[in-house]
Kinemage of the C-alpha trace (Angstrom):
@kinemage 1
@onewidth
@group {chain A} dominant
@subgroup {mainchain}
@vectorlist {calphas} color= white
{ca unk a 1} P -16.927 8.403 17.532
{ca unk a 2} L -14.203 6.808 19.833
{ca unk a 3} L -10.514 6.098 17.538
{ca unk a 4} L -10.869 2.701 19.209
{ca unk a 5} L -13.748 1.760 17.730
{ca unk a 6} L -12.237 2.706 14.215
{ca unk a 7} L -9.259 0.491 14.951
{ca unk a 8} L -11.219 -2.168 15.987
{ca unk a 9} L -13.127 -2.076 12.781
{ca unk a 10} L -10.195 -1.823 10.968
{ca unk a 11} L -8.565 -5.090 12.719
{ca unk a 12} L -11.503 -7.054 11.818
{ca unk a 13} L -11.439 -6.126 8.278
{ca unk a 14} L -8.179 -7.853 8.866
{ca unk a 15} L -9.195 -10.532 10.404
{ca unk a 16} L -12.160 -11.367 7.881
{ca unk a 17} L -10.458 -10.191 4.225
{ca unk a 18} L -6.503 -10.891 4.653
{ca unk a 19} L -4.183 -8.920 2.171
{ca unk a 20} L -4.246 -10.695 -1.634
{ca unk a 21} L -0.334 -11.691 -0.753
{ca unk a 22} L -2.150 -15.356 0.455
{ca unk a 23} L -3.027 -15.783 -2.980
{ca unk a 24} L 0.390 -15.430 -3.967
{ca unk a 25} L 2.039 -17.613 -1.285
{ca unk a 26} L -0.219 -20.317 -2.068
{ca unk a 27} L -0.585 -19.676 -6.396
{ca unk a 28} L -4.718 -19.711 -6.117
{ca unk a 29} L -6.594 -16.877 -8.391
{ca unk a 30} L -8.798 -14.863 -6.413
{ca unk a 31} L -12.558 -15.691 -7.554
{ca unk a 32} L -13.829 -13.405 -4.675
{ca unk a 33} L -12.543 -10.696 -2.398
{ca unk a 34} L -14.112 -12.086 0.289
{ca unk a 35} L -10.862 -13.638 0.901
{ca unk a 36} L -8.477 -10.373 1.097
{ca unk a 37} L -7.614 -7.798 -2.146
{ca unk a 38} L -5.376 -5.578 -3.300
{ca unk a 39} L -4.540 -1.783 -1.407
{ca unk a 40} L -7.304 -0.452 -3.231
{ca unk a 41} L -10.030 -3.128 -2.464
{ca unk a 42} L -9.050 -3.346 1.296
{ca unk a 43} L -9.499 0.569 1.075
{ca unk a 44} L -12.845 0.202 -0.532
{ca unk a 45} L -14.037 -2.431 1.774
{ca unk a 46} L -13.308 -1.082 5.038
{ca unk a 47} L -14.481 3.009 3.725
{ca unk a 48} L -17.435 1.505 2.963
{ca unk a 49} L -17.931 0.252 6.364
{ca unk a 50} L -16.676 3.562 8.246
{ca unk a 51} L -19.364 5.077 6.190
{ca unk a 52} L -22.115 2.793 7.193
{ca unk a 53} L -21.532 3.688 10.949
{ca unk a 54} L -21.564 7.498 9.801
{ca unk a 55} L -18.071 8.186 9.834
{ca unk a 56} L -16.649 10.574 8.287
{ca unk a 57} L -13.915 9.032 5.847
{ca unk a 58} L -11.991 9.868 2.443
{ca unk a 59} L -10.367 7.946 -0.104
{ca unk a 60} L -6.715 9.076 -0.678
{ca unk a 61} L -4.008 7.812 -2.815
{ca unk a 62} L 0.087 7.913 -1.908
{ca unk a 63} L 3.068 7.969 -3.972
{ca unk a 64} L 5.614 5.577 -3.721
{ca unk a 65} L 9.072 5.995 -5.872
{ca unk a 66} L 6.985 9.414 -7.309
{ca unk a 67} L 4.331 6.973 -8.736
{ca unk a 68} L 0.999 7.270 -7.558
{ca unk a 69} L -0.165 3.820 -6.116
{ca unk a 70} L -1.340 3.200 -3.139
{ca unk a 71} L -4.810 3.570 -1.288
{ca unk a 72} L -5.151 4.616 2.178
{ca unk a 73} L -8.594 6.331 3.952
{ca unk a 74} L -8.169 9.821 5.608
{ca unk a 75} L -10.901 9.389 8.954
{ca unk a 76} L -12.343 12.383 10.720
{ca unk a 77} L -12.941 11.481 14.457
{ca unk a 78} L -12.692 13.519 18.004
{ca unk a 79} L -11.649 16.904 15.941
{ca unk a 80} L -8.874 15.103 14.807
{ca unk a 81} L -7.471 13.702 11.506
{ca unk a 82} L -6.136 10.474 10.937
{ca unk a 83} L -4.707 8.365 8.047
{ca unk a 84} L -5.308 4.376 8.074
{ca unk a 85} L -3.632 2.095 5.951
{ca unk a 86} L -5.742 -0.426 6.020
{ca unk a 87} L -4.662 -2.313 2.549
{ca unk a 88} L -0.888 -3.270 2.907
{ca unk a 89} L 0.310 -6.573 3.438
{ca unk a 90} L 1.360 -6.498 6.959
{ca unk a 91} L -1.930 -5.662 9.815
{ca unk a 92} L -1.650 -1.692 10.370
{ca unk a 93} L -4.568 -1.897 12.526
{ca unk a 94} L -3.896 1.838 14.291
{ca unk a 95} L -4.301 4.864 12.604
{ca unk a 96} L -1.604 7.588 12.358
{ca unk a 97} L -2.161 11.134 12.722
{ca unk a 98} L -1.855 13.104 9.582
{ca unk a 99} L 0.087 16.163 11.709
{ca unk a 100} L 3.133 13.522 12.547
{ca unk a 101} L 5.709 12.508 11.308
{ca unk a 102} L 6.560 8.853 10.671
């Protein structure tokens, strides 16, 4: 499985379910996530979809300020591993490489 393809299924995660911060910006309650989510339900959403086209995927979390909460996805492809943020309010759409530094 090609990285680009990952990334391009990642951007259109984007592109289809946004980041919940547009319900904040415009005060509406989410009645569905079809319209964007929270770290975790972005995370959800898009694993689900790596694992439909038989990738191999993990659900991780990361601490920020020592707490644990945040939801990222650890992918598997071309021998190498990869960690993609997919649910954060600004569009991550590449993956970062988990032996870097960033």
């Amino acid at each position: 499985m090609k990285k680009e393809y990952v990334e391009k299924i990642i951007l259109d995660s984007f592109k289809q379910e946004p980041f919940h911060n547009l319900y904040f910006k415009y005060n509406i309650l989410p009645t569905s996530f079809k319209f964007g989510g929270t770290c975790s339900d972005k995370a959800l959403s898009v694993y689900t979809i790596l694992k439909e086209n038989n990738i191999e995927v993990t659900l991780h979390s990361s601490f920020i300020n020592n707490i644990e909460s945040h939801r990222l996805l650890k992918v598997y492809i071309e021998g190498k591993y990869y960690f993609a943020d997919v649910g954060n309010a600004w569009p991550s759409v590449r993956m970062f490489p988990v032996d870097k530094n960033y």
